[in-house]
N, C-alpha and C positions, 0 to 999 in steps of 0.2 A: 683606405680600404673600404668596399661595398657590406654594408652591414649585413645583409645575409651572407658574406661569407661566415662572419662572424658566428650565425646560428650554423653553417655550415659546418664549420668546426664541432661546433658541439653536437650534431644530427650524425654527423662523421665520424662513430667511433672503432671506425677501422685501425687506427692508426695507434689509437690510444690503445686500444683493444690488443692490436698486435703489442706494443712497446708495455703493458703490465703484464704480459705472457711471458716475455723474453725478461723480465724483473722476475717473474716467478722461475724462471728455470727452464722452461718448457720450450726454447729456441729451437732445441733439436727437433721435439716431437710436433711442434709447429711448421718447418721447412719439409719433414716425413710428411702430415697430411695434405701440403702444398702438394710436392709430387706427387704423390697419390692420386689427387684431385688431378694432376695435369695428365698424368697415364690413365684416368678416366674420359677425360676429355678427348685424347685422340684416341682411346677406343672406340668411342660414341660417335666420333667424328667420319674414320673411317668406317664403321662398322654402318654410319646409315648411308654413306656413301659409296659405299659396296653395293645394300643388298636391298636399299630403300630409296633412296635419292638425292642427288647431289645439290639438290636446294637450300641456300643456307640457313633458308628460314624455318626449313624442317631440323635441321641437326641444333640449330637453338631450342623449338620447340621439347625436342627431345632432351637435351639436355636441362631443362627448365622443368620436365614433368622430373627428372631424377631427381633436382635437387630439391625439389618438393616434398617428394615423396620423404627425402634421407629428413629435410628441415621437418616433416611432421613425425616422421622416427623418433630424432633426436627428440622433441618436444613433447613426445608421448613419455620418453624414459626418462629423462630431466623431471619432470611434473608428478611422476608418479616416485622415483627416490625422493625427491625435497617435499615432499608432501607424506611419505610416510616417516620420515627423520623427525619432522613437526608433527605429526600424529601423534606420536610416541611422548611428547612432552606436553600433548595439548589436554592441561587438567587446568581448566580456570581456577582451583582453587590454591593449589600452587605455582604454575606456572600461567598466571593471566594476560603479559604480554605475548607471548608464542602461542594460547588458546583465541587472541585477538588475531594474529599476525592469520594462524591458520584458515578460523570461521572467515576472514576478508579477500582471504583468495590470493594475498602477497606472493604467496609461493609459486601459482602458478604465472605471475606475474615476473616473477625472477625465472624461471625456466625457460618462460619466452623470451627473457632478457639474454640469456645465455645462447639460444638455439640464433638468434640477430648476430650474437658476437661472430658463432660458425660461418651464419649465412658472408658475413662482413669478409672474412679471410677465403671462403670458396668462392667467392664470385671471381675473381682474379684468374686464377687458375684453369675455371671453368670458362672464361666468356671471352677474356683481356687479348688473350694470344690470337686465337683463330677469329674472333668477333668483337674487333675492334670497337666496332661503333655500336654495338648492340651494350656493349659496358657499362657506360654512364648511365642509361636508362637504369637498369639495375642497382647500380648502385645509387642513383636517386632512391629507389624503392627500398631497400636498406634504410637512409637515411631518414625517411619518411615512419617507415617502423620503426626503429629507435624512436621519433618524436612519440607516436601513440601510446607505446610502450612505456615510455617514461609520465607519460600524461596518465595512463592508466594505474601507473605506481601511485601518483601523486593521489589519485581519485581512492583508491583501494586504502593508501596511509589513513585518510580522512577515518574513511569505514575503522578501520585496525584502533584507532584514537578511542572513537566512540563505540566500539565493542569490548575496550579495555576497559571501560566506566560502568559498562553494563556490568561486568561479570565482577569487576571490585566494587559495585552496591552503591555507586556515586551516581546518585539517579539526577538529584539537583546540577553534576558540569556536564551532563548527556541533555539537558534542556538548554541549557548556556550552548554547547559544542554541536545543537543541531540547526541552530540560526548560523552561528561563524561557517557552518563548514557548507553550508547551503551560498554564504558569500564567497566563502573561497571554490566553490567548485565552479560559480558560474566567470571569476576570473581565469581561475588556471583555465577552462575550459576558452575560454577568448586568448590568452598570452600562447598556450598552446595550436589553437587555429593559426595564429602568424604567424607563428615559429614553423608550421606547416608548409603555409603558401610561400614564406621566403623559399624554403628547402627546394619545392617541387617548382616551381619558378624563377628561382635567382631573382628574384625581386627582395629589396631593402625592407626590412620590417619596417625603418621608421617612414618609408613612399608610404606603407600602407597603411601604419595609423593616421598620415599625415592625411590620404586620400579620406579616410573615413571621418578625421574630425571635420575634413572639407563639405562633404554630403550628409553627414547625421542630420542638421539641422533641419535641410529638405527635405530628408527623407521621413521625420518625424512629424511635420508640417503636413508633408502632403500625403504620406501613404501611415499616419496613424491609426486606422483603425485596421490599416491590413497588418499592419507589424503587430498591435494587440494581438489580431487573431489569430497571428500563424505561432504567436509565444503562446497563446488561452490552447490552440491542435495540439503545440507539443508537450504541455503540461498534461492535459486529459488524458492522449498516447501511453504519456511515461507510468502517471499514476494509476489511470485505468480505474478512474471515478466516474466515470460517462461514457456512455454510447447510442449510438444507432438503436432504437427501440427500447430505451431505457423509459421506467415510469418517473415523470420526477414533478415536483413543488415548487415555485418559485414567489416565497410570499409577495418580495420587492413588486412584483406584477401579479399578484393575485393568481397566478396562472398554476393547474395541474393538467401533467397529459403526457402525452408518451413526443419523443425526440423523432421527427421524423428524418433531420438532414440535419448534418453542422457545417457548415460552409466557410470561409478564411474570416467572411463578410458578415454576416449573419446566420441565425439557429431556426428551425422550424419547429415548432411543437404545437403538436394536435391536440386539441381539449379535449373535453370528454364528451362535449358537444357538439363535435366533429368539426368546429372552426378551427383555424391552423392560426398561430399567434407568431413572429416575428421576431426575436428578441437580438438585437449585436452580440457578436459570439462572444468579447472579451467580456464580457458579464457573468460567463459561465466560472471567470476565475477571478472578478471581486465582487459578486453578490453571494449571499447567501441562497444553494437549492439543496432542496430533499431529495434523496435519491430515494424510491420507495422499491426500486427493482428487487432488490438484496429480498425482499418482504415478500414481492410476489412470488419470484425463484424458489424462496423457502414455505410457499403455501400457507404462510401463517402472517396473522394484521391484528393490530391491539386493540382493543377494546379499552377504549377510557371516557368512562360518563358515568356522571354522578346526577343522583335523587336526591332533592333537597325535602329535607321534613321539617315539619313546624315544630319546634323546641318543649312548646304548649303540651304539646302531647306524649312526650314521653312520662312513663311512669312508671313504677314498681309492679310488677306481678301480682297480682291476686290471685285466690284459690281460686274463682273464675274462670279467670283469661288463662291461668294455668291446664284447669281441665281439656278446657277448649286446644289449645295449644299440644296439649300431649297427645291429640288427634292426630298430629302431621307427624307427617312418617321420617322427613327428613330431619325433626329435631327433638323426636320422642326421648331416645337414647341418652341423648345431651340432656334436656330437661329433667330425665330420673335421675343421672348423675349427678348434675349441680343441685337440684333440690337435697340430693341425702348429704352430698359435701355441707349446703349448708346449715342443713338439719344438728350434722352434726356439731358444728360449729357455733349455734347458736343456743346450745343445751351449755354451755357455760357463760353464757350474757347476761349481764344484769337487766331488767327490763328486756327479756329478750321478745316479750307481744308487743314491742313498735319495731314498726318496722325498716325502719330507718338503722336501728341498733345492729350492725354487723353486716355483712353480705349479703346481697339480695340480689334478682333477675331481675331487669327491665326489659320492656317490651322494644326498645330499641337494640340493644345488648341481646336478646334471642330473635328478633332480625337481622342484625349482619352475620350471624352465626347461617344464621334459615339460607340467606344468601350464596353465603362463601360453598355451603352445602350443595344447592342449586348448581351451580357453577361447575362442581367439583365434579358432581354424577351427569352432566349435559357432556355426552358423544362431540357437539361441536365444537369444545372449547379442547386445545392443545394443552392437555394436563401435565407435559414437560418442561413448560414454559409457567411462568410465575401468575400465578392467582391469588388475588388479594381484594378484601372487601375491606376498606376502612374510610372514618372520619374525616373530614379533612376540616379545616379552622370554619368556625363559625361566623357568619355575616347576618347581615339585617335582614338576608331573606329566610335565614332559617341554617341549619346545618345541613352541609351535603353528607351523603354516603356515596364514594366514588367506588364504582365496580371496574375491576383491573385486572385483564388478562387477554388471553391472545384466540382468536377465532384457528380452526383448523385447514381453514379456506379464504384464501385471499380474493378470491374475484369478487367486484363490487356489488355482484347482485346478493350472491353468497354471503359475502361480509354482513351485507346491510338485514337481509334477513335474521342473521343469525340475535346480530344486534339488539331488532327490533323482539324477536323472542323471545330475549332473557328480561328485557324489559318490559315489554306485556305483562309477562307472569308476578315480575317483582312488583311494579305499579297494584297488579288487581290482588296481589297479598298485602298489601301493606295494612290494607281495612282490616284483615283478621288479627291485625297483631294492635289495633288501634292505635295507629299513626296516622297524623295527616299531613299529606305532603304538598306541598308549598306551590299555589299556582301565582299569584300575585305579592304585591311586597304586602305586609301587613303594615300599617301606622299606627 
């Protein structure tokens, strides 16, 4: 026997379909909506051949917009009972297999499964008698929806697995369960395509593995960069991490600029220099790029640079540099404060006239304060986004102070200006706080 009969059988669940109905009991109510279905039939039949026309290809028509119309009926009531039955129980914290099955859409996947069983016993009725040859067509088309259908179960199960995990707080087999099911979707999704083309062709599944182990090799040989590219389209498509006017980075090539074209073959992107750079598309899905678009969309771009100061120069407050310092307005308030804090604090020290004995202000310690202040009352800086002035580890050129937060305006002129003005000001303050900030290495 021909092996797509084989898938046959299984795409064919008219038969089986019909024979657990008649296991269930429902023989009677089964042969009822046969008839039914056949005194539709030659009403339809007669009725457009009365008063519309005796073309047979119009009374199929007609009879095809009905059973349309009843298959998307049934599939609306089906979808919407089996989906509030699962509503009803979907509390992921006691019932998480059915809060799974729901959030994955199974149910509406068994509806359509059920509305194909219909479709499988009305086609008969509806086509067989008076449209003979118009039959099998259809019922290809049946068999073909069972295969999707069931391919769509198999895809929805996967989701259903890894929405169980989610909701039972097993985060570690949802990392394990997102590689496996990324293997298994893209098999079922191949085992399923032949099981297709045997169905809709009566061709042998194993002709057509046979033929494709015959041609892979060529085909990978000769048309490998078009095969990357049209797998790197439908990757991008599906995730919709890329497009047409996106900003993006591409260290691997030094390159930033906006996507002009993605082509099967090759990617065009425009610099910022207005040369257009060339890059193979399948590079889009194993190089590392920056997508910067998300940044521009949102009008907001980070600010990260750091002032390196010379270590030398840090040093404890004086009455001084104190007076001097309670001049500015951005760290008067702060400076009365900690002074009395440690006023108070130092009225039980032993030796408390060194200075070193207890808590004391540095002149670098009321500049990142001065900073983070700065920062915080500057109109151009997105105050809902994180600001932060701090340390970062010390090197032979000195200690950086990294300034960290986000501009309110992303375009590059904007950006760079804003940039360039928080740092102006923090450079030409550093003298007042007597720091000195690091132009060469020191030896």
């Amino acid at each position: 026997m021909k092996n797509y009969k084989y898938w046959l059988k299984i795409a064919n669940c008219k038969q089986l379909t019909s024979d657990f109905l008649i296991f269930a009991g429902m023989e009677k109510e089964i042969q009822q909506t046969k008839d039914f279905l056949q005194q539709v039939s030659d009403f339809i039949h007669y009725f457009v051949r009365d008063n519309v026309s005796d073309n047979w290809l119009v009374m199929v028509l007609v009879k095809l917009i009905f059973l349309g119309g009843l298959i998307y009926l049934l599939d609306f009531i089906f979808k919407t009972v089996i989906n509030l039955i699962f509503k009803a129980f979907a509390d992921e914290e006691k019932y998480p297999a059915i809060k799974a099955i729901y959030t994955s859409k199974i149910t509406n996947t068994i509806a359509h499964f059920l509305v194909l069983i219909f479709a499988s016993l009305a086609i008969k009725p509806l086509f067989e008698y008076r449209h003979p040859k118009t039959f099998p067509f259809f019922e290809t088309l049946i068999q073909l929806g069972f295969v999707l259908v069931l391919g769509g179960l198999a895809l929805r199960f996967l989701k259903a697995i890894k929405n169980y995990f989610f909701y039972k707080k097993d985060f570690y087999r949802i990392v394990a369960l997102n590689a496996v099911s990324q293997t298994l979707k893209t098999i079922g999704i191949f085992i399923f395509t032949v099981i297709a083309f045997s169905v809709v062709f009566r061709i042998s599944g194993t002709t057509i593995l046979g033929s494709l182990g015959a041609i892979t090799a060529v085909l990978v040989l000769v048309f490998r960069d078009t095969i990357l590219g049209f797998m790197t389209g439908i990757h991008v498509a599906t995730s919709k991490s890329l497009k047409v006017g996106d900003w993006i980075g591409i260290p691997k090539y030094n390159l930033e600029g906006t996507i002009l074209e993605i082509n099967l073959i090759t990617t065009k992107i425009q610099n910022f220099d207005k040369t257009v750079s060339t890059i193979p598309t399948y590079d889009l899905l194993s190089t590392e790029i920056k997508n910067h678009q998300v940044m521009a969309e949102g009008n907001r771009r980070r600010i990260k640079k750091s002032i390196v100061f010379n270590i030398n120069s840090f040093k404890f407050i004086d009455e001084e540099l104190f007076e001097r310092l309670k001049k500015v307005n951005l760290i008067s308030e702060y400076l009365e404060e900690k002074a009395s804090e440690i006023s108070v604090e130092r009225t039980d020290l032993k030796n408390p006239d060194f200075i070193i004995n207890g808590r004391q202000l540095t002149n670098i310690g009321v500049f990142r304060r001065y900073a983070l202040n700065y920062l915080k009352q500057d109109k151009d800086i997105d105050q809902n986004e994180v600001v932060l002035v701090r340390q970062l580890e010390i090197t032979s050129q000195g200690m950086p102070l990294e300034i960290y937060c986000f501009s309110n305006r992303s375009a590059m002129e904007d950006y760079e200006e804003i940039q360039a003005d928080i740092f102006d000001h923090l450079l030409a303050s550093a003298k007042i706080f007597d720091l000195e900030i690091m132009q060469v290495n020191k030896i």
